[in-house]
C-alpha positions, 0 to 999 in steps of 0.5 A: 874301465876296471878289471876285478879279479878273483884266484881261485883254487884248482889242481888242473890248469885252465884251457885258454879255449878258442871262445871270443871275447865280447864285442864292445857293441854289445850292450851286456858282452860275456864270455866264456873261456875255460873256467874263466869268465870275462863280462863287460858293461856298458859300451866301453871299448875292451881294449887289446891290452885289456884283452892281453892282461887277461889271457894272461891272467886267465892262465893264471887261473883266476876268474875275471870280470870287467867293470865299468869303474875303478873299485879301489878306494882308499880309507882316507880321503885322496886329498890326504894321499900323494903319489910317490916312489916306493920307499927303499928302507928294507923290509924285515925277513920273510917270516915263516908260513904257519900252518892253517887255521892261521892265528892272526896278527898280534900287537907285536906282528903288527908292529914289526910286519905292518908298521913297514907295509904301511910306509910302502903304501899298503893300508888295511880295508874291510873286505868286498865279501859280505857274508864273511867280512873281513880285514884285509891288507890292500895296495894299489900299485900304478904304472906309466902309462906307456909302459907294459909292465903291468902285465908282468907284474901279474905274472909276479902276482901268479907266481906268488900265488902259486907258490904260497898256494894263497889267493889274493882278489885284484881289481886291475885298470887300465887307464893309468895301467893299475892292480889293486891287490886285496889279500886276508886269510879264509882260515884265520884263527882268533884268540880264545874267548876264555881258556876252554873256547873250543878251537873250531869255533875260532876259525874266521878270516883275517890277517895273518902271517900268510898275508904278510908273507904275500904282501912282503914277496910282492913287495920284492918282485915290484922293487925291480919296476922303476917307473911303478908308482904308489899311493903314500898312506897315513901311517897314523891312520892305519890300526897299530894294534889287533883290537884296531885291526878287528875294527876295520872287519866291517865297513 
C-alpha cells in the first residue's frame, strides 16, 4: 500500500479533528480530518504506522490519500537500477531562490545543480498532472524496514516545505517504508519566443532554481539517515541539457 501526498498552500494550520480513520473492512473507507482527506481501497489493512505517518503528515498540511500500489516508476527499466547508499561527494552551495515566475534551468544550471542530483539518484519525470504537464525532478528515498525513520524524514520534508514556502507531491509506502518525492515549479518562466514575446505568456511550470533549492536542502537532511537507501540512476540517461529537459514535459 501507497500513500500519495499533496502540500498544498494555507496560512492557518490544520486541526487534527477527532474523526476516524476507515475501517480496513470497508470496501471504499474515507475519512475526513480537517482539511485533509485519508481514502483506502480495497480491503488492505491500514496499518498503525500508516495511521502514524499520516497524523503526521496531516499536520504538516498536506492532503492525503491511500492507494492500492506503489506510484513511483523509474524512467528506466529496473533491471537497469541497483540499490546503494548515498553518495558522499559534496553538493554545490545552495543557490539563491529567485523570485517568481522562476526562469527555468538553463544548460549551464544544469550542468552545475543536476548533473550531482542525479548521482544521488534523483532523475527527471513528467509530472502526474494532466492539464499542465511538466518536468519534474523525482527520487525515491527507502528505509529499513525495522527502522522509524521515515517518519522523521517527513518531518525533514515539512520543515523544507515550510521554509521555502514550495511544495512537493510525495507517494509514500510502506512496505520497504518509503517516500518519493516529485517536485517542478507552478511559476516557471521559458525563455522568450522572440525578443518582444510578452512576459505573461511565458509563464508555465517547470524546473527551477527552487527545485533545485528543495531537492539540495533534502539532500542534507537525508545525509544524517545511515540505514537510507536509494535507487542508483543512469547519469547518461538523465537530460543534460534545457531542450533535453523540455522533453521529458510529457509522457
Amino acid at each position: 500500500m501507497a500513500i500519495r501526498v499533496t502540500w498544498i498552500h494555507t496560512r492557518r494550520p490544520f486541526s487534527c479533528g477527532t474523526r476516524p480513520f476507515p475501517r480496513a473492512t470497508d470496501p471504499v473507507g474515507t475519512a475526513l480530518i480537517g482539511r485533509a482527506r485519508f481514502q483506502s481501497s480495497g480491503t488492505h489493512p491500514v496499518s498503525s504506522g500508516l495511521r502514524s505517518m499520516a497524523t503526521v503528515i496531516h499536520q504538516g498540511r498536506a492532503a492525503v490519500s491511500l492507494i492500492k500500489s506503489p506510484i513511483w516508476a523509474p524512467s528506466c527499466p529496473l533491471s537497469d537500477l541497483a540499490r546503494q547508499s548515498p553518495t558522499d561527494s559534496e553538493l554545490p552551495q545552495l543557490p539563491p531562490a529567485p523570485p517568481y515566475p522562476c526562469p527555468f534551468l538553463t544548460d549551464e544550471e544544469i550542468k552545475i545543480y543536476l548533473f550531482p542530483l542525479y548521482e544521488r539518484g534523483w532523475t527527471v519525470h513528467p509530472s502526474q498532472t494532466a492539464k499542465k504537464p511538466a518536468p519534474e525532478l523525482v527520487k525515491r528515498f527507502e528505509f529499513d524496514p525495522h527502522s522509524a525513520a521515515l517518519q522523521s524524514f517527513l518531518d525533514d520534508i515539512n520543515s523544507v516545505t515550510e521554509g521555502e514556502n514550495h511544495h512537493a507531491t510525495l507517494d509514500i509506502g510502506s512496505s520497504p517504508p518509503s517516500v518519493t518525492v516529485r517536485v517542478h515549479t507552478h511559476s516557471g518562466l521559458r525563455p522568450a519566443l522572440h525578443p518582444e514575446e510578452p512576459r505573461k505568456g511565458r509563464v508555465q511550470p517547470g524546473i527551477t532554481l527552487r527545485d533545485v533549492r528543495f531537492a539540495y536542502l533534502l539532500e542534507q537532511h537525508s545525509s544524517k539517515y545511515l540505514d537510507l537507501v536509494v535507487m542508483q540512476v543512469s547519469r547518461e540517461e538523465q537530460p543534460k541539457s534545457a531542450e533535453a529537459l523540455e522533453r521529458r514535459r510529457h509522457p
